[in-house]
N, C-alpha and C positions, 0 to 999 in steps of 0.2 A: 504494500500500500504506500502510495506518496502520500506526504504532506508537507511536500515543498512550498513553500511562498509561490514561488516560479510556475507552479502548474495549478491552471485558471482552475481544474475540475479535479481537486481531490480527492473523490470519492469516483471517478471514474476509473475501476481498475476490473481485471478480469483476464480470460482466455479467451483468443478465438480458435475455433468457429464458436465456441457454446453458449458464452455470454454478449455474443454481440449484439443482440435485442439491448440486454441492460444496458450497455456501455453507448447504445447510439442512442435509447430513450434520454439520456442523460443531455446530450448534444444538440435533440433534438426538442426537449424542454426549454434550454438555453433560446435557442433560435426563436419556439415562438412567440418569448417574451415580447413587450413593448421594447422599443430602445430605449426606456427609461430607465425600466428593470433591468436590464441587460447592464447599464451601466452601474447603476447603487451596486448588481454583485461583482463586477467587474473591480468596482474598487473596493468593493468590501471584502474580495476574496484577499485581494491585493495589500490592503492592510491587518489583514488575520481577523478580519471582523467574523466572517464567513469560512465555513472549511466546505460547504454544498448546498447545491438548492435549497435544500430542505429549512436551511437554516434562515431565509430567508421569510421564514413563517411567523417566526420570533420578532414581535412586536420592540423590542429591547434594540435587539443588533440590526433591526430596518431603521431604526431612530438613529444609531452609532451612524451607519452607512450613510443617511439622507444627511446629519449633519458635518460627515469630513467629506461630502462632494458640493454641498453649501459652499463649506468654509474654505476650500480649493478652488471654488469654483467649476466645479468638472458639470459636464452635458454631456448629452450623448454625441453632440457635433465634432469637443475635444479630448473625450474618453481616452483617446488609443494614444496622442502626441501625448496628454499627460500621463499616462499609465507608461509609455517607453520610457517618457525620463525617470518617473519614478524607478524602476528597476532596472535603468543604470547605473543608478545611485547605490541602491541595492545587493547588487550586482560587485 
Protein backbone atom coordinates (compact mmCIF):
# COMPACT_ATOMS: atom_id res chain seq x y z
CA UNK A 1 0.00 0.00 0.00
CA UNK A 2 1.22 3.62 -0.77
CA UNK A 3 0.88 6.50 1.26
CA UNK A 4 3.19 8.73 -0.28
CA UNK A 5 2.25 12.43 -0.26
CA UNK A 6 3.29 12.09 -4.07
CA UNK A 7 0.58 9.63 -5.04
CA UNK A 8 -2.82 11.63 -5.64
CA UNK A 9 -4.96 8.10 -4.93
CA UNK A 10 -3.62 6.29 -1.89
CA UNK A 11 -5.96 3.82 -1.51
CA UNK A 12 -5.66 3.00 -5.07
CA UNK A 13 -3.79 -0.22 -4.91
CA UNK A 14 -4.22 -3.92 -6.14
CA UNK A 15 -3.54 -6.66 -8.87
CA UNK A 16 -4.31 -6.89 -12.29
CA UNK A 17 -6.27 -8.59 -14.05
CA UNK A 18 -8.52 -9.17 -10.72
CA UNK A 19 -8.89 -5.92 -9.15
CA UNK A 20 -9.05 -3.75 -11.98
CA UNK A 21 -12.89 -2.95 -11.49
CA UNK A 22 -11.66 -1.59 -7.91
CA UNK A 23 -8.71 0.23 -8.83
CA UNK A 24 -10.51 2.09 -12.10
CA UNK A 25 -13.93 2.78 -9.95
CA UNK A 26 -11.49 4.62 -7.89
CA UNK A 27 -10.33 6.85 -11.14
CA UNK A 28 -13.24 6.97 -12.37
CA UNK A 29 -15.11 8.54 -9.05
CA UNK A 30 -12.21 11.04 -9.20
CA UNK A 31 -13.29 12.13 -12.85
CA UNK A 32 -16.97 12.55 -12.30
CA UNK A 33 -16.54 14.93 -9.75
CA UNK A 34 -17.28 18.73 -10.39
CA UNK A 35 -13.87 20.49 -10.95
CA UNK A 36 -14.49 21.95 -7.71
CA UNK A 37 -14.20 18.71 -5.87
CA UNK A 38 -11.79 17.59 -7.92
CA UNK A 39 -9.68 20.38 -6.61
CA UNK A 40 -10.54 20.65 -2.41
CA UNK A 41 -9.04 16.73 -2.95
CA UNK A 42 -6.59 17.41 -5.07
CA UNK A 43 -5.20 19.77 -2.53
CA UNK A 44 -6.26 18.05 0.33
CA UNK A 45 -4.78 14.91 -0.77
CA UNK A 46 -1.65 17.04 -1.33
CA UNK A 47 -1.42 18.54 2.05
CA UNK A 48 -2.36 15.11 4.09
CA UNK A 49 -5.73 16.49 4.64
CA UNK A 50 -7.09 13.45 2.80
CA UNK A 51 -5.57 9.83 2.34
CA UNK A 52 -9.10 8.93 -0.25
CA UNK A 53 -12.24 9.74 -1.55
CA UNK A 54 -13.89 8.50 1.17
CA UNK A 55 -12.60 10.83 3.21
CA UNK A 56 -14.00 13.56 1.69
CA UNK A 57 -17.38 12.61 3.53
CA UNK A 58 -15.91 14.18 6.61
CA UNK A 59 -17.42 17.37 7.24
CA UNK A 60 -14.06 18.39 9.50
CA UNK A 61 -11.32 17.70 6.62
CA UNK A 62 -13.84 19.31 3.73
CA UNK A 63 -13.62 22.57 6.00
CA UNK A 64 -9.49 21.87 6.56
CA UNK A 65 -9.44 21.51 2.44
CA UNK A 66 -12.05 24.53 1.47
CA UNK A 67 -10.15 26.62 3.90
CA UNK A 68 -6.02 26.11 2.64
CA UNK A 69 -7.60 26.49 -1.19
CA UNK A 70 -9.23 29.99 0.21
CA UNK A 71 -6.21 30.80 1.92
CA UNK A 72 -3.87 29.96 -1.24
CA UNK A 73 -6.03 30.93 -3.30
CA UNK A 74 -6.31 27.78 -5.46
CA UNK A 75 -9.47 27.15 -8.26
CA UNK A 76 -9.92 24.73 -10.39
CA UNK A 77 -8.50 27.01 -13.33
CA UNK A 78 -4.90 27.12 -11.02
CA UNK A 79 -5.18 23.80 -9.31
CA UNK A 80 -2.37 21.85 -11.40
CA UNK A 81 0.50 25.21 -11.69
CA UNK A 82 -0.19 25.58 -7.84
CA UNK A 83 -0.08 21.95 -6.83
CA UNK A 84 3.44 21.43 -9.23
CA UNK A 85 5.05 24.09 -7.23
CA UNK A 86 3.97 22.81 -4.21
CA UNK A 87 5.64 19.48 -4.80
CA UNK A 88 8.63 20.84 -5.89
CA UNK A 89 9.18 22.23 -2.85
CA UNK A 90 8.30 19.14 -1.41
CA UNK A 91 10.16 17.24 -3.40
Amino acid sequence: KSDHILNLFEDLEGSLPQDKEHMTNILKDFLAMPPEKQCLYQVGRRLGIFSGLGDMEDSGMMAKAEDACRQLGINPENVDQIIDEMMKRFV
